[in-house]
C-alpha positions in Angstrom: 10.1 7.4 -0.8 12.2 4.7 0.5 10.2 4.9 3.7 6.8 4.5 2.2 7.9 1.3 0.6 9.3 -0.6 3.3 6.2 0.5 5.1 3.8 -0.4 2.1 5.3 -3.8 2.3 5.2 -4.5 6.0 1.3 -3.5 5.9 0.6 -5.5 3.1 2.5 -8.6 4.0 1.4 -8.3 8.0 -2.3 -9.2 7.2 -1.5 -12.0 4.4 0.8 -13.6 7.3 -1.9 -13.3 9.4 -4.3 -15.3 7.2 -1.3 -17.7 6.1 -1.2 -18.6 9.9 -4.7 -18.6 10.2 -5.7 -21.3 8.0 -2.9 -23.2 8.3 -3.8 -23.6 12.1 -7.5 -24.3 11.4 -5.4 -27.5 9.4 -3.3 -28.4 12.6 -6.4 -28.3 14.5 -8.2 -30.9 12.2 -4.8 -33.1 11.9 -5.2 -33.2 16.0 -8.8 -34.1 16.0 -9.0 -37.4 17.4 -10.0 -40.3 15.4 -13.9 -42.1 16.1 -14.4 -45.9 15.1 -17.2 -46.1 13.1 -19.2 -48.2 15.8 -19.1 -45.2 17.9 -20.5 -42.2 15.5 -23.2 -40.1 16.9 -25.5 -38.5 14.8 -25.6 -34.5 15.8 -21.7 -34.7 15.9 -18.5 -33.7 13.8 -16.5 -36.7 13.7 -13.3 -38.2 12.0 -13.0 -41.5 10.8 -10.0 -43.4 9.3 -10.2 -46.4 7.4 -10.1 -48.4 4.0 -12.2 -46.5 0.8 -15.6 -49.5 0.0 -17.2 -49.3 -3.9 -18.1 -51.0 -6.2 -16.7 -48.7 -8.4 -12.8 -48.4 -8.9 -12.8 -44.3 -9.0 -14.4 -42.8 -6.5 -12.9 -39.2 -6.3 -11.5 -38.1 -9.7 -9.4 -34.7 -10.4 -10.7 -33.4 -13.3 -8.7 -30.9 -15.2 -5.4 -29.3 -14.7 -3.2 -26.3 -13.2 -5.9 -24.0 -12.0 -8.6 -25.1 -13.5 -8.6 -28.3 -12.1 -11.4 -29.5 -9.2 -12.9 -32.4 -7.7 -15.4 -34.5 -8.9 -16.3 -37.3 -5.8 -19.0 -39.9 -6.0 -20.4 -41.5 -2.7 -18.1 -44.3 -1.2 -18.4 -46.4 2.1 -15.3 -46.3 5.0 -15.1 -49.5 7.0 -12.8 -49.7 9.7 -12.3 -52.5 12.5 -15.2 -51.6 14.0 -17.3 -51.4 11.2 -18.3 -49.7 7.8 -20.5 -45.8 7.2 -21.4 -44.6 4.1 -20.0 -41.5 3.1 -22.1 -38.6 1.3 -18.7 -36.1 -0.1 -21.0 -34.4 -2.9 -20.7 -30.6 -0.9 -17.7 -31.2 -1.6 -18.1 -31.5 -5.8 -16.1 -28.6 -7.5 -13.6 -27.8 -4.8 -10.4 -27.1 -6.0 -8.2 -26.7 -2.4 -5.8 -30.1 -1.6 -7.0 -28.4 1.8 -10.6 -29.8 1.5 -9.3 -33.2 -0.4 -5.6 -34.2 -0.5 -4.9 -35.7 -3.6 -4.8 -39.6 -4.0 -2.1 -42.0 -5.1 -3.6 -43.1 -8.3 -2.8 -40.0 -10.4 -4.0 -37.7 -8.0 -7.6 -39.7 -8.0 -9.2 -41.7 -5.2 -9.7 -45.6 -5.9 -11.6 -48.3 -4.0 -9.5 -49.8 -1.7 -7.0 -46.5 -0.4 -6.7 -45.8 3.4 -8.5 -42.5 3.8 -9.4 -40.1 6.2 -12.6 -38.1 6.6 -13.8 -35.5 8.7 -17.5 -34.4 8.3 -21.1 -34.3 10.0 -22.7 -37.3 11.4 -26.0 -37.2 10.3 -28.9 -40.2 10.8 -30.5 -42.0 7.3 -34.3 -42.7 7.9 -33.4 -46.1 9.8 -31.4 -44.5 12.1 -28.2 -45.3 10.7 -25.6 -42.8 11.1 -23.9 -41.8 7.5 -21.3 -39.0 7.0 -21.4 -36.1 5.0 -17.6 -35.4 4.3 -16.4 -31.6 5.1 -12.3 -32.4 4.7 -10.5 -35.9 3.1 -6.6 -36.6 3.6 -5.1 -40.0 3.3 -4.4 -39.5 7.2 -5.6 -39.1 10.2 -2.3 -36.3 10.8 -2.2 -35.4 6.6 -5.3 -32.9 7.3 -1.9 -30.3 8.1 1.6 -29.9 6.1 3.9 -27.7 7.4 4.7 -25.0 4.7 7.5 -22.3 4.0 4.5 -19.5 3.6 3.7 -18.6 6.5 7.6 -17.6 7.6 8.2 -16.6 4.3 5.4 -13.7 4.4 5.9 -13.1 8.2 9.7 -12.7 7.3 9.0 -10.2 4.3 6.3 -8.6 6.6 9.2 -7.9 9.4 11.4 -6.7 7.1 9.2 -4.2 6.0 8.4 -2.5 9.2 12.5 -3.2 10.5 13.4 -1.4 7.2 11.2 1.8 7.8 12.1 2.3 11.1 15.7 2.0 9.9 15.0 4.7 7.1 13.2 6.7 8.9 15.7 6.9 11.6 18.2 7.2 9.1 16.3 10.2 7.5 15.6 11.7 10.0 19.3 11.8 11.5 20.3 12.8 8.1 18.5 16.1 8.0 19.1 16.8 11.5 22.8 16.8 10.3 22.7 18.5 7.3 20.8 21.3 9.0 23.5 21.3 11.9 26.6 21.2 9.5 25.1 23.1 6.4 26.2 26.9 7.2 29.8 25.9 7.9 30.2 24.2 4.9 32.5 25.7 2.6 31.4 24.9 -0.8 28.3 26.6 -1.2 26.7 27.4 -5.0 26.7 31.3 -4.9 25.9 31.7 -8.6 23.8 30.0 -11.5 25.9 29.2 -14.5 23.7 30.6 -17.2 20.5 32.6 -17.4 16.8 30.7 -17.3 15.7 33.2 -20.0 18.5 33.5 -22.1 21.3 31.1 -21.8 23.9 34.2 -20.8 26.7 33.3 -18.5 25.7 34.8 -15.3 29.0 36.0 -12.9 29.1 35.2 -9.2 26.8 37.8 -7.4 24.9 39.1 -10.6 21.8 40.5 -9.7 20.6 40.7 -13.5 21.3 38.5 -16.4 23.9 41.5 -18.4 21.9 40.0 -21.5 18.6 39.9 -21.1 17.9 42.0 -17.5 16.5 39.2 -15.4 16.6 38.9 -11.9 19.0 35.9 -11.1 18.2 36.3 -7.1 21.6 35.2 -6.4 22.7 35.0 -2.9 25.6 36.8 -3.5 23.4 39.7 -4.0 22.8 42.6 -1.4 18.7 41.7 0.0 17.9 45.2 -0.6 15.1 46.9 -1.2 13.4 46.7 -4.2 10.1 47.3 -4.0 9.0 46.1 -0.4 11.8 46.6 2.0 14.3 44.2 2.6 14.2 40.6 3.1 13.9 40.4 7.0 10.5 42.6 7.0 8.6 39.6 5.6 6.7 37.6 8.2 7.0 34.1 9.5 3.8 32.2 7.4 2.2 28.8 8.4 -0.3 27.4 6.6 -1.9 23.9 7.6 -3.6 21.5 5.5 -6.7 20.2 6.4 -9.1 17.9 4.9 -12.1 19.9 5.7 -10.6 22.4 3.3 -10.6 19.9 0.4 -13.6 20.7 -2.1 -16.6 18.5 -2.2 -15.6 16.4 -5.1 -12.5 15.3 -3.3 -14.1 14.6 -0.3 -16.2 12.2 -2.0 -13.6 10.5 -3.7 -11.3 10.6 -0.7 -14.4 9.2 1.4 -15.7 6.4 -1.6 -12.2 4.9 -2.2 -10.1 5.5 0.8 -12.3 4.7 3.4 -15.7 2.6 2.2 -14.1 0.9 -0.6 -11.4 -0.3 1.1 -13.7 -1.1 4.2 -16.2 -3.0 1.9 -13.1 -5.3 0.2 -11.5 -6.2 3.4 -15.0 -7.0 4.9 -15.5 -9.6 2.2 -12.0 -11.1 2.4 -13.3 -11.3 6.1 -16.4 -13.1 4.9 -14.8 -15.3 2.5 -12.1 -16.7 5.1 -15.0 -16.8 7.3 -17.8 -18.4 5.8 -15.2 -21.0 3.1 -11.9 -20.7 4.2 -10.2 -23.6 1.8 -10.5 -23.8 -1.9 -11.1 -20.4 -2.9 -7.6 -19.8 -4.2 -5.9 -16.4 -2.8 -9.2 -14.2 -3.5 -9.1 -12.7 0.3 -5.5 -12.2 0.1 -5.7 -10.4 -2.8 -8.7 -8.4 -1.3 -6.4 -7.6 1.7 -3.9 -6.3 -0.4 -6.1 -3.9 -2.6 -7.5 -2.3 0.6 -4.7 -1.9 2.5 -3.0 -0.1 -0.7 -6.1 1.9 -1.3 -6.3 3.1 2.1 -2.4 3.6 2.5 -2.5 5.8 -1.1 -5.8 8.0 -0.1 -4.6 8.2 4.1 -1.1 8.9 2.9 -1.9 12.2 0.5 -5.3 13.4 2.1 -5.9 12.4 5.7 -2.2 13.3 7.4 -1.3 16.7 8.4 0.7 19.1 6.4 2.4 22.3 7.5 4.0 25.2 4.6 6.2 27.2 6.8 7.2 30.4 4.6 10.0 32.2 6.5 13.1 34.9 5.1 15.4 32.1 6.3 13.7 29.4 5.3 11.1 28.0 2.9 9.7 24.2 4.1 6.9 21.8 3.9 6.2 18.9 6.8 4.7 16.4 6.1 4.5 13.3 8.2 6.8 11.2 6.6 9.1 14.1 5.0 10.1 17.6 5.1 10.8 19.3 1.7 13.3 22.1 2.4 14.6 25.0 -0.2 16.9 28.0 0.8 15.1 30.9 -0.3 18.3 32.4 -1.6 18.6 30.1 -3.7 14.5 30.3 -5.9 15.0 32.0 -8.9 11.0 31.6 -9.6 7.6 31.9 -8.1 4.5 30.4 -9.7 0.8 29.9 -8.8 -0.3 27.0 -11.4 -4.2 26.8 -11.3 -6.3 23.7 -13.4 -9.3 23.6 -13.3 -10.7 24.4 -9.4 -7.5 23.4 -8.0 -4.8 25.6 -7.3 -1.2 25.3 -5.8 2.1 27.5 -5.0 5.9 26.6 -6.0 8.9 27.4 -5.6 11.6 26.3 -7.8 15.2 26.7 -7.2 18.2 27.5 -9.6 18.5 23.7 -8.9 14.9 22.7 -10.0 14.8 21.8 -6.3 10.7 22.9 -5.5 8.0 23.4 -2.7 5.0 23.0 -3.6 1.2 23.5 -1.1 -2.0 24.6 -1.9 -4.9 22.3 -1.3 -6.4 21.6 1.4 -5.6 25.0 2.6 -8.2 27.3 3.7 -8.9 30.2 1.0 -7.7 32.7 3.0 -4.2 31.2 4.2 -4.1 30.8 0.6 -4.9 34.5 -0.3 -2.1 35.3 2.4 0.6 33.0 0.9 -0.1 34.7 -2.7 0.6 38.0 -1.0 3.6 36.6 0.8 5.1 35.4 -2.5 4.3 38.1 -4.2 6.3 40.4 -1.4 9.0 37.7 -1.4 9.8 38.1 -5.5 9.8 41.8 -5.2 12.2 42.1 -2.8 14.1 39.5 -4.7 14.6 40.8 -7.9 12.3 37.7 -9.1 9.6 37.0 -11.4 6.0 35.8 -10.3 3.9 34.0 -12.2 -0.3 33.6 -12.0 -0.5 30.7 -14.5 -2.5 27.5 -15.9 -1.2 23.7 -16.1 -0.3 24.2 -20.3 1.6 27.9 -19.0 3.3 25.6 -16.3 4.8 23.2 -18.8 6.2 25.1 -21.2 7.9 27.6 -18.6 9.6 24.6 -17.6 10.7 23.8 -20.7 11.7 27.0 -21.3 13.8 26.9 -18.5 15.5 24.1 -19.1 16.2 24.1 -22.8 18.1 28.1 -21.3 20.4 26.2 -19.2 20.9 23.5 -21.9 22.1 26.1 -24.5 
């Protein structure tokens, strides 16, 4: 689980770096774009210009509002520099709410006749032929378009962390079970018996095959694997079942299909649009975008679309999965269930423990039919119980079994 965290972060954080980076080099490139005197605008061009705010009236970009709410609210305004003075056209840029598209001003946050400002926009011609701007980006700068920031190695650093920290743990897993499955038969402190019966709540001896109280099977591995209705233990075959996708039942593809794969396709195609098309002032709408796809994708990929192996072996009872391997020692299941709801079914084993293994879907109805069979053989032999049983059936067996070893 620990894994699939650290990895959940590192995807999630990798794209938001990503766009962190992204927009805050489209800033550096406008801070480096180099300045135009006014004399020397060109209609047909993007230009920046630096030089003193001309109006007659004292406000000419006001902040209106506050916190989130707040946006700008400009009015036209002329530039004049050295060379000369342009009027200025910033109403495309009336209900912006970035400091990326207008930095705020020294008065309060507002703009007054008279500031030094900075604009980057579209030369365009008025009906005489005079070149006016129509204002794209305003700073109080020509190098204030860009401010370096602490987000961009703040995500990148959470983003690295995530991906450092599951190849750690899963290293670290991985060498963990290669040990334990190297070291665990010479270890001397095995459980050989439960303490009390599921059923019943009877003390149970080392090595009793049958609770003295109530007869249940115990299938303790102190007990002799002998016959008891299908031959001993060995005789059973070595099982594998695979989980597929194709397997999965039309309802679940569609699901699996809507919101793991076109869902999450359609939200990170519109933060891609979004950054695209207005990449300043529309908050952190992409990012979260990027972050509800990747999730949904990771969720749906992670329980539907990797492989899945049951291997159902005397010696050894295990599911693989690609990011863990569920392992129970069959001498050590003291029940069998198949728990069915609705058009779903699955298999379990559940230890004296309440260690389990659990497949079923998105196998093929025959490997299915074959693992019933095999689990059926498997509690005969054993001395066990199996049960054919509903969701509600499920529950209250469980309950059952625990409130037995409470008692």
């Amino acid at each position: 689980m620990l894994i699939l965290l650290f990895l959940l972060i590192g995807i999630t954080f990798a794209p938001i770096a990503g766009v962190v980076y992204a927009v805050e080099q489209q800033d550096l490139a406008r801070a480096n774009i180099p300045v135009t005197s006014i004399s020397n605008l060109v209609p047909g061009t993007i230009a920046k210009i630096n030089g003193t705010v001309a109006s007659p009236s004292q406000v000419v970009i006001r902040l209106v509002g506050s916190g989130s709410g707040a946006y700008w609210l400009p009015s036209p305004f002329n530039v004049s520099d050295p060379t000369g003075i342009v009027f200025v056209d910033p109403t495309p840029l009336a209900g912006s709410s970035s400091y990326r598209v207008i930095e705020t001003g020294v008065h309060d946050d507002d703009w007054w006749s008279g500031d030094p400002i900075s604009v980057i926009g579209a030369v365009r011609p008025a009906t005489n032929g005079t070149p006016y701007v129509i204002a794209q980006y305003i700073a109080r700068s020509p190098t204030l378009f860009y401010r370096p920031g602490f987000e961009t190695p703040l995500v990148a650093t959470i983003s690295a962390a995530g991906i450092a920290g599951t190849v750690v743990s899963g290293y670290s897993s991985r060498r963990r079970t290669a040990l334990h499955r190297r070291n665990a038969p010479a270890f001397p402190f095995k459980v050989r018996a439960a303490d009390v019966c599921r059923d019943c709540g009877a003390p149970l001896p080392a090595g009793t095959e049958r609770c003295p109280s109530c007869g249940r099977g115990t299938g303790m591995t102190g007990r002799s694997p002998e016959v008891h209705s299908g031959g001993k233990a060995g005789m059973l075959p070595v099982l594998r079942l695979e989980r597929r996708f194709s397997e999965r039942s039309p309802a679940e593809k569609g699901a699996v299909v809507g919101f793991g794969l076109v869902l999450p396709a359609l939200l990170l195609l519109s933060s891609a649009w979004l950054l695209l098309t207005a990449p300043l002032g529309i908050g952190l709408t992409p990012v979260y975008l990027i972050i509800f796809g990747v999730v949904m994708a990771g969720v749906f990929a992670k329980d539907y679309f990797t492989a899945e192996t049951a291997v159902l072996s005397p010696e050894r009872i295990e599911t693989r999965g690609l990011w863990k391997t569920r392992v129970v020692d069959p001498n050590e299941v003291d029940l069998v269930l198949t728990i069915h709801r609705r058009k779903r079914s699955a298999h379990v084993l559940i230890t004296r423990g309440d260690e389990f293994v659990g497949f079923g879907p998105g196998t093929s109805r025959e490997d299915f039919e074959r693992a019933r069979e095999w689990l059926k053989a498997f509690a005969s032999q054993r001395g066990l119980e199996y049960r054919d049983v509903d969701v509600r059936e499920a529950v209250q067996l469980m309950a059952h079994r625990k409130s037995g070893r409470l008692r």
